[in-house]
C-alpha positions in Angstrom: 83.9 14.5 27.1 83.6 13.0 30.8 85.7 9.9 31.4 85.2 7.5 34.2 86.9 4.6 35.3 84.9 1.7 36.8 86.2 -1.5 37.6 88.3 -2.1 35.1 86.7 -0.4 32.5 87.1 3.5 31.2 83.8 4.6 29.8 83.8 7.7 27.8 80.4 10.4 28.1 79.4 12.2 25.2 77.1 14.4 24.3 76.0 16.2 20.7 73.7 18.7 20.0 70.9 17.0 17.4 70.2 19.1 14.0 67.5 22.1 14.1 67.1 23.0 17.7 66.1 19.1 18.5 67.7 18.7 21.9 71.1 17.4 22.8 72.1 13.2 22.3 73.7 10.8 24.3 76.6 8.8 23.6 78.8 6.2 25.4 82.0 4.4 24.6 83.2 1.2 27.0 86.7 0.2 27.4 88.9 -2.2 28.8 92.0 -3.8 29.5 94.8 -3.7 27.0 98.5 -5.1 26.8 99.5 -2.1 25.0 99.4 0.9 27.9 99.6 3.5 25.2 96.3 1.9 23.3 93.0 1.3 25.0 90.8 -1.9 23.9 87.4 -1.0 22.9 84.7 -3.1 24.4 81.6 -1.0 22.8 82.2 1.7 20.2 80.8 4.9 21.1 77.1 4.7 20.0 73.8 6.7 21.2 71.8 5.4 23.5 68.4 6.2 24.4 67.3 6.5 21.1 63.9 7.4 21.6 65.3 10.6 23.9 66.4 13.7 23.4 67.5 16.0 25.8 67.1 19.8 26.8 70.7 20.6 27.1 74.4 18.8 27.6 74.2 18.1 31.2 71.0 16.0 31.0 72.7 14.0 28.6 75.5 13.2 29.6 73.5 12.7 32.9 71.6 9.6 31.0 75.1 8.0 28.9 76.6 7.8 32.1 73.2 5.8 33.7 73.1 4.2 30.8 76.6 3.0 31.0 76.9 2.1 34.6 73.8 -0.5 33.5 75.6 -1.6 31.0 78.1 -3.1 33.6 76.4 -4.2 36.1 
């Protein structure tokens, strides 16, 4: 699981492969800022995103959660 840090935000990149051969998933998980360094403060639990999508292997997903998620920030 990719993890990027952007701003002041860690976003986390995830991908899962979808029952019966179906494709691959996306998933992304935003966090920020916490007064606890050993904790991290979730902003956006990891969720899928582009529902409607499914993807031909692990790459191309995390490809589109990590699009996804620099949208979500700007």
């Amino acid at each position: 699981m990719p993890i990027e840090q952007i701003g002041k935000y860690e976003i986390e990149y995830e991908s899962e492969a979808l029952p019966d051969d179906a494709g691959w998933a996306a998933f992304v998980a935003v966090y920020g800022e916490s007064e606890n360094p050993a904790h991290r403060k979730e902003i956006v639990a990891r969720k899928r995103v582009a529902l409607e999508a499914s993807f031909n292997n692990e790459a191309a997903a995390l490809d589109e959660a990590r699009r996804i998620a620099r949208s979500m920030l700007e």
